[in-house]
KEKE-3310 file (N, C-alpha, C; in steps of 0.2 Angstrom, whole numbers, plus 5000, padded with zeros to 4 digits):
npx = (5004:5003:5007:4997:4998:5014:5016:5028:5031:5030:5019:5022:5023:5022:5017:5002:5002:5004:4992:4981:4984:4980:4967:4962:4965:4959:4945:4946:4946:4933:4923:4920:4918:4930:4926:4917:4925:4931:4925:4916:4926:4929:4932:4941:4945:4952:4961:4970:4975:4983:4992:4998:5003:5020:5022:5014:5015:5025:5020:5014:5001:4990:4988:4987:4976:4965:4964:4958:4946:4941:4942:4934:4921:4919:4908:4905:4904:4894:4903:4916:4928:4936:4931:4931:4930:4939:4944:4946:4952:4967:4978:4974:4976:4986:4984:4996:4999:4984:4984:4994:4991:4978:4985:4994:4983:4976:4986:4989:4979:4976:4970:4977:4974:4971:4972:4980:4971:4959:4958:4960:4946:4939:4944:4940:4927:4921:4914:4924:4928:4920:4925:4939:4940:4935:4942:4941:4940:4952:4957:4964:4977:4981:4993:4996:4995:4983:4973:4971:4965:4954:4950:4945:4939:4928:4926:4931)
npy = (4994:5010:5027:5041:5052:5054:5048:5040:5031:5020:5010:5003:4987:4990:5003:4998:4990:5001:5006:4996:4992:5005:5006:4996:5001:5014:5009:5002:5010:5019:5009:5002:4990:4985:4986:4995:5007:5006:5005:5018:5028:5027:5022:5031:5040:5031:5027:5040:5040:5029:5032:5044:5037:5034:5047:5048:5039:5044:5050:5056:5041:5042:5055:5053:5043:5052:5063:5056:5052:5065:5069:5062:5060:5050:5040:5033:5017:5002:4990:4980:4975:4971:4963:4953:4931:4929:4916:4910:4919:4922:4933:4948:4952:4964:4980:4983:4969:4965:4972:4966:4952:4957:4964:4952:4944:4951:4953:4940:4934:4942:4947:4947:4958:4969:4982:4986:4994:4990:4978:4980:4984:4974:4960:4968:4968:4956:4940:4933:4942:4942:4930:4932:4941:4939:4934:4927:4914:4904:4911:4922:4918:4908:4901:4913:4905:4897:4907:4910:4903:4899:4911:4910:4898:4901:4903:4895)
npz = (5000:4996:5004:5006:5004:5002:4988:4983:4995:5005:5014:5029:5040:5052:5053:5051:5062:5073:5069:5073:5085:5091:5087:5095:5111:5111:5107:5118:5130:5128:5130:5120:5105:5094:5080:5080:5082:5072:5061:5063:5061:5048:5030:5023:5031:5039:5029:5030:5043:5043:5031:5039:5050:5052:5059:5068:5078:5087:5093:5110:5117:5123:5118:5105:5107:5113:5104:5092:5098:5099:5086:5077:5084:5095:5104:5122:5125:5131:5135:5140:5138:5148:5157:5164:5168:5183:5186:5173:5165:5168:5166:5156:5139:5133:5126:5114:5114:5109:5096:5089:5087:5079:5068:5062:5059:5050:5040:5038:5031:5018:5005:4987:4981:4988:5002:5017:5023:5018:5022:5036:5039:5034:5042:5055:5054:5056:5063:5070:5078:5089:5096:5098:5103:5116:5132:5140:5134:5125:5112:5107:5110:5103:5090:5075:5062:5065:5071:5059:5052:5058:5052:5042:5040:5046:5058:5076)
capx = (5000:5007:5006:4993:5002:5019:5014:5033:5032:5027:5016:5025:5019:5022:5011:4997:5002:5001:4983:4977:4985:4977:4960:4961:4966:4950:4940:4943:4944:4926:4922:4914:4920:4934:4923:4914:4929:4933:4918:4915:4933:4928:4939:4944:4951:4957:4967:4972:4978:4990:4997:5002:5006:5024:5023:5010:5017:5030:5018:5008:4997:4985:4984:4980:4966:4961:4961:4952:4941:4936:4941:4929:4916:4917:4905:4907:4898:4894:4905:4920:4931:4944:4927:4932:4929:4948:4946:4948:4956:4973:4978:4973:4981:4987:4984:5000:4996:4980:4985:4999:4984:4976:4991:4995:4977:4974:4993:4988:4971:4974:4971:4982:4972:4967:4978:4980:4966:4952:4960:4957:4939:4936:4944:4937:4921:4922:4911:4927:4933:4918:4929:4948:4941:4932:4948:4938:4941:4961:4958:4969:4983:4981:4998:4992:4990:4976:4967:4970:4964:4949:4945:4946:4934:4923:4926:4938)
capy = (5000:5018:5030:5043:5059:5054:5041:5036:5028:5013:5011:4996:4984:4993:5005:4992:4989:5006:5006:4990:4997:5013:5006:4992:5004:5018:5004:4999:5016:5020:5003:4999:4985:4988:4986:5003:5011:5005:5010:5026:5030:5025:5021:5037:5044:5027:5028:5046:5038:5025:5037:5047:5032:5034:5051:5046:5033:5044:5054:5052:5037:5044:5061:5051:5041:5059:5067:5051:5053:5071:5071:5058:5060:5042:5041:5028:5012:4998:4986:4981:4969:4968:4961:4944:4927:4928:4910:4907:4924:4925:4940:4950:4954:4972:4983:4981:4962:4965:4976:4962:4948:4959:4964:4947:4943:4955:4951:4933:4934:4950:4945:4951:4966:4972:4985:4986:4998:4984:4970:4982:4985:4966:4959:4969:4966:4948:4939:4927:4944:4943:4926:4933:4947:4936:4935:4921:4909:4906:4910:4925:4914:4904:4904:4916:4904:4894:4911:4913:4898:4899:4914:4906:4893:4904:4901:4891)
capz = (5000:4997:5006:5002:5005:4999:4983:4985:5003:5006:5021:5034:5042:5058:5053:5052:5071:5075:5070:5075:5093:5094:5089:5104:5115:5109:5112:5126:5135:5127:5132:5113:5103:5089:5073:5081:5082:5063:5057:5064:5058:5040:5026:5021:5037:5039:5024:5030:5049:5042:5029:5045:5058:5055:5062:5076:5083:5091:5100:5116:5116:5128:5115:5098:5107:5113:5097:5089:5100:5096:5079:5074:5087:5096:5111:5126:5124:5136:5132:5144:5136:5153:5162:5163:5174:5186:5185:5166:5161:5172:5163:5152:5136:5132:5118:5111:5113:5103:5090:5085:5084:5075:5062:5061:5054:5044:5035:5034:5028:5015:4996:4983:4979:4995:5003:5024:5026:5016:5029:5042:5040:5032:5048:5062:5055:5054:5068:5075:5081:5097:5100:5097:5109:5123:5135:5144:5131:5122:5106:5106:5114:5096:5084:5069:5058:5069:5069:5051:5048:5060:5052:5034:5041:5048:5068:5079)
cpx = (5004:5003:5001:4995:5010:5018:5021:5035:5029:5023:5016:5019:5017:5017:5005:4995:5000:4992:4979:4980:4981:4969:4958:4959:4961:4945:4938:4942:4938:4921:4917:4920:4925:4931:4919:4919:4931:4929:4916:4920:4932:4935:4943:4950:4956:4964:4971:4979:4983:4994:5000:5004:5012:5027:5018:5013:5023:5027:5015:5002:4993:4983:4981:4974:4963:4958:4958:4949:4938:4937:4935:4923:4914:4914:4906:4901:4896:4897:4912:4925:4935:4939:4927:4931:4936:4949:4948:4951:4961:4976:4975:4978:4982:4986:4987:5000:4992:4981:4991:4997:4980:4977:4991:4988:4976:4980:4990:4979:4970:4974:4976:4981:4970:4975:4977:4973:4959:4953:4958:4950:4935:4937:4941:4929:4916:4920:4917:4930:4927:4921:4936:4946:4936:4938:4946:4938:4950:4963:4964:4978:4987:4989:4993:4991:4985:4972:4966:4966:4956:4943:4943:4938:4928:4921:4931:4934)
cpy = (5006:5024:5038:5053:5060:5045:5037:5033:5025:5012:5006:4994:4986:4999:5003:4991:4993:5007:5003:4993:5000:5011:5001:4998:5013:5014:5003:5007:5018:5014:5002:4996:4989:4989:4996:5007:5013:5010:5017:5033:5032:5024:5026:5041:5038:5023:5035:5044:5034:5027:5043:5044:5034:5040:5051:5042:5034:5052:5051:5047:5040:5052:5058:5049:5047:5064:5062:5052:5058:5072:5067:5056:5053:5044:5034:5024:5010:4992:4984:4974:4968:4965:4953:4939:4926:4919:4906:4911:4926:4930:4941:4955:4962:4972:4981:4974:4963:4967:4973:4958:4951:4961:4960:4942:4945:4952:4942:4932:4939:4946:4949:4959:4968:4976:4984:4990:4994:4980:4973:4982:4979:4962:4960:4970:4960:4947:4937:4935:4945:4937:4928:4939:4943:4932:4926:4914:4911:4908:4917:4923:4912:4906:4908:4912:4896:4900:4913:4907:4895:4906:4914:4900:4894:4902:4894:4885)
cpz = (5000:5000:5001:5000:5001:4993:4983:4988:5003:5013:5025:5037:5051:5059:5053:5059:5073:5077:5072:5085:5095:5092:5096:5109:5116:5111:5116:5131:5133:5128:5123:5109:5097:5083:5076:5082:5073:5059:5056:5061:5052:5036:5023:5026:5039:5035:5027:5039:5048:5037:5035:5051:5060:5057:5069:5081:5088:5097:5104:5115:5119:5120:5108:5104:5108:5107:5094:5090:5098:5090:5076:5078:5088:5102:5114:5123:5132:5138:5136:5144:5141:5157:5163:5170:5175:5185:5178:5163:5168:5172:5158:5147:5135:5128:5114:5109:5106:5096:5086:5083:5080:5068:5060:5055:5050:5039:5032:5031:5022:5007:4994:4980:4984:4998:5012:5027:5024:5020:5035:5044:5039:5040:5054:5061:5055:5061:5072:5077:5091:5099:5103:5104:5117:5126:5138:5142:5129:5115:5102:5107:5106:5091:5079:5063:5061:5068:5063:5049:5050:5055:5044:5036:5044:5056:5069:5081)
residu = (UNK:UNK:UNK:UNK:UNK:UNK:UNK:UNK:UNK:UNK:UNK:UNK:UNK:UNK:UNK:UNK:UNK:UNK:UNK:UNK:UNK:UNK:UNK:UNK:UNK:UNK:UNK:UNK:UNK:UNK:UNK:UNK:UNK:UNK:UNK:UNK:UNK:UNK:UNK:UNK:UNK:UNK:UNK:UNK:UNK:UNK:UNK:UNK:UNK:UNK:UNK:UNK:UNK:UNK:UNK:UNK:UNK:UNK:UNK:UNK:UNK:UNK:UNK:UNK:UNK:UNK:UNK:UNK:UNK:UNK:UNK:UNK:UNK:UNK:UNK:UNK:UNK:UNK:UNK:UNK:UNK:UNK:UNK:UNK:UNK:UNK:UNK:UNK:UNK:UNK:UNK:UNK:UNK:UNK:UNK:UNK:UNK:UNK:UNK:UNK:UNK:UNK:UNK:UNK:UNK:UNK:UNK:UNK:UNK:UNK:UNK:UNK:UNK:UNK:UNK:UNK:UNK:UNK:UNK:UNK:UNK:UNK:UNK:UNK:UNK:UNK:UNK:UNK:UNK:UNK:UNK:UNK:UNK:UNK:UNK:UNK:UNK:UNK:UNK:UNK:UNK:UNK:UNK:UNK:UNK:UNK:UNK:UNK:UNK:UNK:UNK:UNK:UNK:UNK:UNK:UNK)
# end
């Protein structure tokens, strides 16, 4: 995928991370699921966020989710993915965690015509992502290509 600002630049895989990070981490602080972040985001500004990652990614974590939030007018939900049974979820994974489960699926799942920001929106509105986010089960735990494979098959 090229960048949309500089057609010369290529737009990494780490940028990919980026994004997949900072919507976890929007999400859960608005306690609303990631595809509602996706969504609300759309694909236009989310072409517009991963042509700027690799200058986001060296600011404040706490000011993008801030500015996300009021640039795209995301409101809180209900939705409290860290609410888990302490008996089957002994930790819970981090953003960073997520936002590499996440990258790692989009990457293994992206056709040959699809660019990072189609994978992004195909993925996080894909059902197996209420299992990959239900802490209570291991389906996050999973090598990436079991949850590519789950999500190729249409659940684990």
């Amino acid at each position: 995928m090229k960048n949309k600002y500089f057609p010369d630049e290529d737009i990494e895989e780490d940028d990919l991370f980026f994004i997949c990070y900072m919507i976890e981490r929007v999400a859960r602080h608005l306690h609303q699921r990631n595809k509602y972040v996706v969504n609300a985001i759309g694909k236009e500004e989310l072409t517009h966020l991963i042509s700027v990652a690799n200058v986001l990614h060296s600011e404040n974590p706490l000011k993008v989710q801030a500015d996300w939030i009021e640039q795209y007018n995301l409101k809180s939900g209900d939705f409290d993915i860290t609410n888990v049974d302490k008996e089957l979820a002994e930790r819970i994974p981090t953003e960073l965690e997520m936002g590499s489960v996440y990258k790692r699926l989009i990457l293994d799942t992206m056709d040959t015509k699809e660019d990072f920001v189609g994978g992004i929106i195909r993925v996080y509105n894909n059902d197996i992502c209420e299992v990959i986010d239900n802490y209570n089960c291991s389906a996050f735990y999973e090598p990436s290509y079991v949850i590519a494979r789950a999500y190729q098959n249409g659940g684990f």
